[in-house]
N, C-alpha and C positions, 0 to 999 in steps of 0.2 A: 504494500500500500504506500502510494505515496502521497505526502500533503506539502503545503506551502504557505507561507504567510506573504501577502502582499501587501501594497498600499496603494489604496486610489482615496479621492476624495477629502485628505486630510488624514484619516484614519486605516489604521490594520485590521484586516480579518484573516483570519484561520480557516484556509483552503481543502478542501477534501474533491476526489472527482464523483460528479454525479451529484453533489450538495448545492442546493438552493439558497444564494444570499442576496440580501437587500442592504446595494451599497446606494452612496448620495448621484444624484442625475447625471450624467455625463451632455453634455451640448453634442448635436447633432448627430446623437443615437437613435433608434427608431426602434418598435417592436420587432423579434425576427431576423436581427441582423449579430453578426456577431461580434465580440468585444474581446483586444487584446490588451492583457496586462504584462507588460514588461519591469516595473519596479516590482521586483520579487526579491524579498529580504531573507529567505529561508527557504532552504527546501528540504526534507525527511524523507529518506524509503527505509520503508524496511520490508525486506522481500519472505519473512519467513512468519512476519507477526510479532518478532520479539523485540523487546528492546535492546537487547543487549548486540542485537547483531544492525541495528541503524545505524543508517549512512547519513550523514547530517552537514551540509552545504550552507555555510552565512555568509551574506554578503557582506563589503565594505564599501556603503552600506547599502549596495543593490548588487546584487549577482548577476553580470554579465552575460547576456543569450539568452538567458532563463526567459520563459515566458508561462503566461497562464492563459488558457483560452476559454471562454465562454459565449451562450448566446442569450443574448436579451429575452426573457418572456412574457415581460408587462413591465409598463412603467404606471406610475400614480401617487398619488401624494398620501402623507399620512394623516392620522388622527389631528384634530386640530388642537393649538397651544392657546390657552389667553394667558395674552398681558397684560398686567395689570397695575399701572402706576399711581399712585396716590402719596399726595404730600398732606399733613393733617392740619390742621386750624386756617387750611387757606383755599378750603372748597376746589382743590385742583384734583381730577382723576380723571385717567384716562383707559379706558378698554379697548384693546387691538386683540387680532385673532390671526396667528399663523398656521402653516400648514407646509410640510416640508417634502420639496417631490423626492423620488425614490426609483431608484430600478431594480428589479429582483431577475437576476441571473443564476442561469444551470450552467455549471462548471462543466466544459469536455474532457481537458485535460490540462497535464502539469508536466512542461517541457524542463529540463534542463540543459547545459552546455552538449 
């Protein structure tokens, strides 16, 4: 099995093939299409199940070649946030409401060098 931790969007997730993850929107991605990740910070196999016998690749601090590939299968935005500001003895508040898009990707595979 082999996994990988990446970075897109600001943040890392922990990679696995055939796992479903909801990273932050990419621009000019579309449903369907597919998506490659080159900032790959780690990669892990290990071909027997064990730990004792994984292969473990870090980058400095991106691993070279490495890639992760995936395809798009929905984008959409999440749950919505309120904001809520209030200053006290001076009648000021304000309520805003965000909502933050998303893409949720199925992992193919995890290349390395």
């Amino acid at each position: 099995m082999k996994l990988a931790i990446i970075e897109t969007g600001g943040k890392q997730y922990l990679i696995l093939p055939d796992k479903k993850i909801k990273i932050e929107k990419i621009k000019n991605i579309s449903e369907g299409e597919e998506v490659i990740f080159d900032k790959v910070l780690l990669i892990a196999e290990t071909p027997t199940g064990k730990t004792e016998e994984a292969r473990v690749i870090v980058g400095k601090p991106y691993i070279e070649g490495a890639k992760v590939t995936g395809k798009v299968i929905k984008s959409g935005r999440g749950k919505k946030i309120i904001v809520f500001r209030y200053h006290p003895k001076t009648r000021y508040r304000k309520k805003k409401g965000h909502r933050q898009p998303y893409m949720e990707v199925q992992i193919a595979e995890v290349k390395d060098k």
